[in-house]
TORVEXLO-351957 format. One record per atom (N, C-alpha, C): x, y negated, z negated; atom name; residue in three letters. Coordinates in nm, 2 decimals. Each point is the difference from the previous one (the first is absolute). Last residue first. Layout:
// residues N
<rec><c1>X</c1><c2>Y</c2><c3>Z</c3><name>CA</name><resn>ALA</resn></rec>
...
// end
This chain:
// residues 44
<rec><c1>-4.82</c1><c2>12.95</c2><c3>-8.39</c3><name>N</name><resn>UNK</resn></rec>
<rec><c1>-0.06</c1><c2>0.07</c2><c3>0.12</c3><name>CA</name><resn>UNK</resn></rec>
<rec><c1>-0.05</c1><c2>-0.04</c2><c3>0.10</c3><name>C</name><resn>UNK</resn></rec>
<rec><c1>0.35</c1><c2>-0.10</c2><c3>-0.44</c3><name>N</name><resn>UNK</resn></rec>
<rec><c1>-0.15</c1><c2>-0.07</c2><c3>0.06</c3><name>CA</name><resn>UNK</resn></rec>
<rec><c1>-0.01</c1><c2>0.07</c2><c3>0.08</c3><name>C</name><resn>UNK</resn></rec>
<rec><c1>0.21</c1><c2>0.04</c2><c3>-0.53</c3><name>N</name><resn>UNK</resn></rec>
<rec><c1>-0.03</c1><c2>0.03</c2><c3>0.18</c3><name>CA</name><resn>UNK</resn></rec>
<rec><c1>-0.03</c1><c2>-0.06</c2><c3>0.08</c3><name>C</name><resn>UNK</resn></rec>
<rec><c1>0.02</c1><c2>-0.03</c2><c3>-0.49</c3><name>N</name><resn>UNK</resn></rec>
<rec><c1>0.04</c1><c2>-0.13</c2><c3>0.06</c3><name>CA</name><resn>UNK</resn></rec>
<rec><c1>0.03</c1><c2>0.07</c2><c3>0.16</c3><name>C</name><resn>UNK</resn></rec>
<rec><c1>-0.18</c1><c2>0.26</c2><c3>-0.37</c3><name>N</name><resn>UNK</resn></rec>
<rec><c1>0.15</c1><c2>-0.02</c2><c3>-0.01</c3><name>CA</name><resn>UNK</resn></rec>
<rec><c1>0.08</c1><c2>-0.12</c2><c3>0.12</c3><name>C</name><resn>UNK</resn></rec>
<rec><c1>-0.48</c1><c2>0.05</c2><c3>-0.11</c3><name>N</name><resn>UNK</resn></rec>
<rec><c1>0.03</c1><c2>-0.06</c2><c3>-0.16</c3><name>CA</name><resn>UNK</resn></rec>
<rec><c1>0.20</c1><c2>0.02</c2><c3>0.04</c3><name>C</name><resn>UNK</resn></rec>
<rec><c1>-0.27</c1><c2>0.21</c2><c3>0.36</c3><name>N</name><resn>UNK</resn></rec>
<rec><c1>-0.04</c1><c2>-0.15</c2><c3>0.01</c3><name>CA</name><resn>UNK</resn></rec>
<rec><c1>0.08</c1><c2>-0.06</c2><c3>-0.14</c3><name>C</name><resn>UNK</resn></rec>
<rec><c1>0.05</c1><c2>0.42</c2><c3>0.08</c3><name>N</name><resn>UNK</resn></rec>
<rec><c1>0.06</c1><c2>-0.04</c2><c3>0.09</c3><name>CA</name><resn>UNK</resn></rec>
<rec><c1>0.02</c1><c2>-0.13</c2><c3>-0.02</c3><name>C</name><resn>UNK</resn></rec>
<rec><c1>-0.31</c1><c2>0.22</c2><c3>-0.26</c3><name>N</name><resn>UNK</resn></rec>
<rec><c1>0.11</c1><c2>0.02</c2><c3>-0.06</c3><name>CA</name><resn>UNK</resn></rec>
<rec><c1>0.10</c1><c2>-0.07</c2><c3>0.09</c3><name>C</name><resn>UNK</resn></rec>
<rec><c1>-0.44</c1><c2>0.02</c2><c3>0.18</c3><name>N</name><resn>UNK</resn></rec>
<rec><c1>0.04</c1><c2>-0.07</c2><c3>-0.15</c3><name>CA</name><resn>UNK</resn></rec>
<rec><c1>0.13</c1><c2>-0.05</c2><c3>-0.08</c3><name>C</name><resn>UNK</resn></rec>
<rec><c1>-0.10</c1><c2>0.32</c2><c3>0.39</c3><name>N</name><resn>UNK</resn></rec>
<rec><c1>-0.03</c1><c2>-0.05</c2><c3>0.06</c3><name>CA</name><resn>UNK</resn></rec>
<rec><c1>0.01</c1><c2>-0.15</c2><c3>-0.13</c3><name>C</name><resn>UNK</resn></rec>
<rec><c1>-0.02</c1><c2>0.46</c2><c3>-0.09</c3><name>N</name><resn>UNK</resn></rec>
<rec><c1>0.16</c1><c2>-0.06</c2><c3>0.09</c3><name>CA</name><resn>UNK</resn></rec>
<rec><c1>-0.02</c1><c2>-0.11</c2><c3>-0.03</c3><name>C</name><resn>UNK</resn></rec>
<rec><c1>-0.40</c1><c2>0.13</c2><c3>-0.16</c3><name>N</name><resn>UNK</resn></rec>
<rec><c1>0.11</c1><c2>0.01</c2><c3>-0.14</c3><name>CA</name><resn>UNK</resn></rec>
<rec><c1>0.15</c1><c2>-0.02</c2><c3>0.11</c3><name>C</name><resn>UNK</resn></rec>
<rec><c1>-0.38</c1><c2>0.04</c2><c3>0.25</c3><name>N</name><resn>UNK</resn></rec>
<rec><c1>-0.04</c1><c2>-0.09</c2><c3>-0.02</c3><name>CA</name><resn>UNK</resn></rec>
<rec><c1>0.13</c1><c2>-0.06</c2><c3>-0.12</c3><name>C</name><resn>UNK</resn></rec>
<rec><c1>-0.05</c1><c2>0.46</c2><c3>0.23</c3><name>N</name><resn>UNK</resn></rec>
<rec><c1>0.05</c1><c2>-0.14</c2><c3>0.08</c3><name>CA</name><resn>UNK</resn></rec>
<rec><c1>-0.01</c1><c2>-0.13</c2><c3>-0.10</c3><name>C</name><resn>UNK</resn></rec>
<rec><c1>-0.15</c1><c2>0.41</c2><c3>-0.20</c3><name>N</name><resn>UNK</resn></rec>
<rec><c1>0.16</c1><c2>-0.02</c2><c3>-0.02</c3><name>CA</name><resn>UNK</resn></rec>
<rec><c1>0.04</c1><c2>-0.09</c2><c3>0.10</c3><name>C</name><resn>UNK</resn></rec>
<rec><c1>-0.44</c1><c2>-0.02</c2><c3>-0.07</c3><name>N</name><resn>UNK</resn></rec>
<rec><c1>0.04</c1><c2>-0.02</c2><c3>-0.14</c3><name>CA</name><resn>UNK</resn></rec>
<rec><c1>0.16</c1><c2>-0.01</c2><c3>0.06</c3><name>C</name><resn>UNK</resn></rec>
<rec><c1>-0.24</c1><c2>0.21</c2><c3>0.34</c3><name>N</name><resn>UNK</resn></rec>
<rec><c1>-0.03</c1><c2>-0.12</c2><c3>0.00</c3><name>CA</name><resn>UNK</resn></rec>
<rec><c1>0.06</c1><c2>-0.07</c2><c3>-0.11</c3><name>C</name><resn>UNK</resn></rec>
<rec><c1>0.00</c1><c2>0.47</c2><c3>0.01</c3><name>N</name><resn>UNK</resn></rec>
<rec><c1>0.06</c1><c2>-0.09</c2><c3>0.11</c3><name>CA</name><resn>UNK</resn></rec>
<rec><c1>-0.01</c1><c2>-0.10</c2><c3>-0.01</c3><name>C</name><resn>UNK</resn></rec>
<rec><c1>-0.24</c1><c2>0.15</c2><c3>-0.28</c3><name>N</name><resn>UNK</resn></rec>
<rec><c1>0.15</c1><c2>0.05</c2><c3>-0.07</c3><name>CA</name><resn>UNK</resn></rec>
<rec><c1>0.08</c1><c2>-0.07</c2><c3>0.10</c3><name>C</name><resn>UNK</resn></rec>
<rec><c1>-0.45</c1><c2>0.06</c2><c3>0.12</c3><name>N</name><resn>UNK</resn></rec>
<rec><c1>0.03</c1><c2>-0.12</c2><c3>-0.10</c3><name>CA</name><resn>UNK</resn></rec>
<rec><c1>0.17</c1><c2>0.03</c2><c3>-0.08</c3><name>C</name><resn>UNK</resn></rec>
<rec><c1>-0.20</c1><c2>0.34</c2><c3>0.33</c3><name>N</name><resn>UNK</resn></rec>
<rec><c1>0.04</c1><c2>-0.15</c2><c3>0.06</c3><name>CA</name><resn>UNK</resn></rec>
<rec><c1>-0.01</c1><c2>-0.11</c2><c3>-0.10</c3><name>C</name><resn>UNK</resn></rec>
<rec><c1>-0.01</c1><c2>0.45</c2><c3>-0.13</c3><name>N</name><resn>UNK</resn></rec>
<rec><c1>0.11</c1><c2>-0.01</c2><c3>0.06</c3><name>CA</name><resn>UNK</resn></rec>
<rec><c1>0.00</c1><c2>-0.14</c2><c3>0.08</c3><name>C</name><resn>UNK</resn></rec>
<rec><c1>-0.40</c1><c2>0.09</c2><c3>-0.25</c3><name>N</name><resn>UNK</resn></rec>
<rec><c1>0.13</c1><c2>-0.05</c2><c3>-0.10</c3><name>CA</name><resn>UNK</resn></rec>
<rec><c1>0.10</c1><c2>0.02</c2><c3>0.07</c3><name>C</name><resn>UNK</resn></rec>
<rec><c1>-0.39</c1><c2>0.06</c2><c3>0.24</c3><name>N</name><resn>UNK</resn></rec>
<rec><c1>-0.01</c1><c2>-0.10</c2><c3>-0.03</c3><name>CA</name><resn>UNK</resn></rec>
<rec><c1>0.16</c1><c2>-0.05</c2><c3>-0.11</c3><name>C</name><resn>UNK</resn></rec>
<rec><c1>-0.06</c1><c2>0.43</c2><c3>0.16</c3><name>N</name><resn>UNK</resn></rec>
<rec><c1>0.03</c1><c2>-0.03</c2><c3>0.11</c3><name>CA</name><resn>UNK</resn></rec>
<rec><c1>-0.02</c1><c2>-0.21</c2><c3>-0.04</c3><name>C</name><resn>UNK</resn></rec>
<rec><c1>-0.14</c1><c2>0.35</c2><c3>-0.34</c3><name>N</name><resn>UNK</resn></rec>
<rec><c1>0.12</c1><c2>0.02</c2><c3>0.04</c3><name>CA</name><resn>UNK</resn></rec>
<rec><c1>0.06</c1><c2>-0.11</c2><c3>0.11</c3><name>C</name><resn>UNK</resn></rec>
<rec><c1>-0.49</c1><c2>-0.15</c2><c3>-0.22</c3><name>N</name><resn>UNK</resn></rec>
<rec><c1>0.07</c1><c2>0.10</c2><c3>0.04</c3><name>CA</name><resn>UNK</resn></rec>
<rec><c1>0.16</c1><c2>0.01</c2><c3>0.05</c3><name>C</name><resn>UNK</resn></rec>
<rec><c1>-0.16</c1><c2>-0.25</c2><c3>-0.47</c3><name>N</name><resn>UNK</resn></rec>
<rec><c1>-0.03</c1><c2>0.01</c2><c3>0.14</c3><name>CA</name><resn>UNK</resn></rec>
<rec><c1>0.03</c1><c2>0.13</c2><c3>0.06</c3><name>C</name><resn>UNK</resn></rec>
<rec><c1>0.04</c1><c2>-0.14</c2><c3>-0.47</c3><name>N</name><resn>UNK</resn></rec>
<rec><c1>-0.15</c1><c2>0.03</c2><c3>0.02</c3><name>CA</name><resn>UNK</resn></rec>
<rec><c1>0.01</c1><c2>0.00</c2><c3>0.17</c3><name>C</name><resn>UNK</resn></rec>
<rec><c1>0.41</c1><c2>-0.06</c2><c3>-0.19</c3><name>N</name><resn>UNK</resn></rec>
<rec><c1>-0.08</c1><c2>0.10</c2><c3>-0.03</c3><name>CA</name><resn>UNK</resn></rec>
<rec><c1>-0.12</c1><c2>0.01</c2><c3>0.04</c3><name>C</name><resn>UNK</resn></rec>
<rec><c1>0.23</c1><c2>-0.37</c2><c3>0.08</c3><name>N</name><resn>UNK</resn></rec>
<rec><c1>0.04</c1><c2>0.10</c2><c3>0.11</c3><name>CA</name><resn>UNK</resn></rec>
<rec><c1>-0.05</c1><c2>0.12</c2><c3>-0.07</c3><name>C</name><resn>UNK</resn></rec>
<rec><c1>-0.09</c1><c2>-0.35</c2><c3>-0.33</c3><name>N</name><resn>UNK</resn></rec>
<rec><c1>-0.06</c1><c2>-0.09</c2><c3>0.12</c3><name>CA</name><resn>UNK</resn></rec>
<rec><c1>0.03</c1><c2>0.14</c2><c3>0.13</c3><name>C</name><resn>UNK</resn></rec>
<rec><c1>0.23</c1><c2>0.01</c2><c3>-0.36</c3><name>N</name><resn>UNK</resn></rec>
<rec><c1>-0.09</c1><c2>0.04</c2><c3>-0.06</c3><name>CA</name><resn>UNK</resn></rec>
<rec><c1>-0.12</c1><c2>0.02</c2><c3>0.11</c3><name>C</name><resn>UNK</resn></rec>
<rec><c1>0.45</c1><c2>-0.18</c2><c3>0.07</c3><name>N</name><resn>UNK</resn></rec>
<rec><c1>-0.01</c1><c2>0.18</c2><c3>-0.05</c3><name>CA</name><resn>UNK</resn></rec>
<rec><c1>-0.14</c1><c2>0.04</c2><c3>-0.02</c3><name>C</name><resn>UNK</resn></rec>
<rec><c1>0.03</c1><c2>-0.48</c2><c3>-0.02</c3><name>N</name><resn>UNK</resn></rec>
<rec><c1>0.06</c1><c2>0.02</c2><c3>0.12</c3><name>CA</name><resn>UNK</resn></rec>
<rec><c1>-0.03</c1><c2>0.17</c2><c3>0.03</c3><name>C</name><resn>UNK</resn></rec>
<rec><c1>0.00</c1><c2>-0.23</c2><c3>-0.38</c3><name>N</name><resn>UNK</resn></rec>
<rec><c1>-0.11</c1><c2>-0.04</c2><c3>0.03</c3><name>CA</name><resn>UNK</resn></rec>
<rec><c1>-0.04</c1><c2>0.11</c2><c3>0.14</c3><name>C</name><resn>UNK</resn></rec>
<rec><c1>0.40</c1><c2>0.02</c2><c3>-0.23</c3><name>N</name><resn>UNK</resn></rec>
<rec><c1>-0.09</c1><c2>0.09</c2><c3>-0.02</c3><name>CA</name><resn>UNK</resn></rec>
<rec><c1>-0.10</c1><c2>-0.06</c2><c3>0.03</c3><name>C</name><resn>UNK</resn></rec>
<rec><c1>0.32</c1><c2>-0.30</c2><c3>0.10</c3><name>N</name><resn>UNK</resn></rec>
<rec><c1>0.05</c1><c2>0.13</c2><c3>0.04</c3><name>CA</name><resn>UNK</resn></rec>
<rec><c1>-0.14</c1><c2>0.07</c2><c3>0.01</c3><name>C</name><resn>UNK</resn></rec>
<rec><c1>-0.05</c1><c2>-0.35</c2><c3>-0.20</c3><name>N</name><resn>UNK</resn></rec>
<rec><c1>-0.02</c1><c2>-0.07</c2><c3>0.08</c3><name>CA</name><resn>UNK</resn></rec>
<rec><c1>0.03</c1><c2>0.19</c2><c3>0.09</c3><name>C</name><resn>UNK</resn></rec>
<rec><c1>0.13</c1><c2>-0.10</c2><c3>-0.42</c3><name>N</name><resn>UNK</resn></rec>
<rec><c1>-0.13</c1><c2>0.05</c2><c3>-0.02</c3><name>CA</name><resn>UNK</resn></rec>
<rec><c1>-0.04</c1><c2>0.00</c2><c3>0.15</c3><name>C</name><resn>UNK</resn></rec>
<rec><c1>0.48</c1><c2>-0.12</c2><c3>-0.07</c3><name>N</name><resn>UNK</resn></rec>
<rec><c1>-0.09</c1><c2>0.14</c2><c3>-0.04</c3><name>CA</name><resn>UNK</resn></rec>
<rec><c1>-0.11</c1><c2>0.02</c2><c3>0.03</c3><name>C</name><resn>UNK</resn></rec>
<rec><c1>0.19</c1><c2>-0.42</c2><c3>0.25</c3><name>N</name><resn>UNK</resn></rec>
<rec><c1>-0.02</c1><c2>0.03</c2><c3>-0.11</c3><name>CA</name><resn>UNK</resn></rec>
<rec><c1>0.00</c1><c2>0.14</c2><c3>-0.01</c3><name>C</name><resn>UNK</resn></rec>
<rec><c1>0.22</c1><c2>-0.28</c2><c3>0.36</c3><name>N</name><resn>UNK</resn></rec>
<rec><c1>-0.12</c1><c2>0.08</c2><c3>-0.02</c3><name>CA</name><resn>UNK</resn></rec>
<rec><c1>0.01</c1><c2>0.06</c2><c3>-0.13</c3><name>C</name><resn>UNK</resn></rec>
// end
């Protein structure tokens, strides 16, 4: 995931409400395991 891609990201949970950016953070940090697991040859 690129930088700009980041603050696209930052930029994109500012304009939302609170309760919308606690569940995209959730979501972002399953999805960043869930990647990372996958590229370190895991399987689930």
């Amino acid at each position: 995931m690129g930088f700009g891609v980041r603050l696209g990201i930052i930029e994109f949970m500012l304009r939302s409400k609170p309760v919308d950016i606690i569940l995209r953070l959730f979501f972002v940090s399953l999805l960043t395991v869930f990647f990372a697991a996958k590229s370190d040859g895991f399987s689930y």
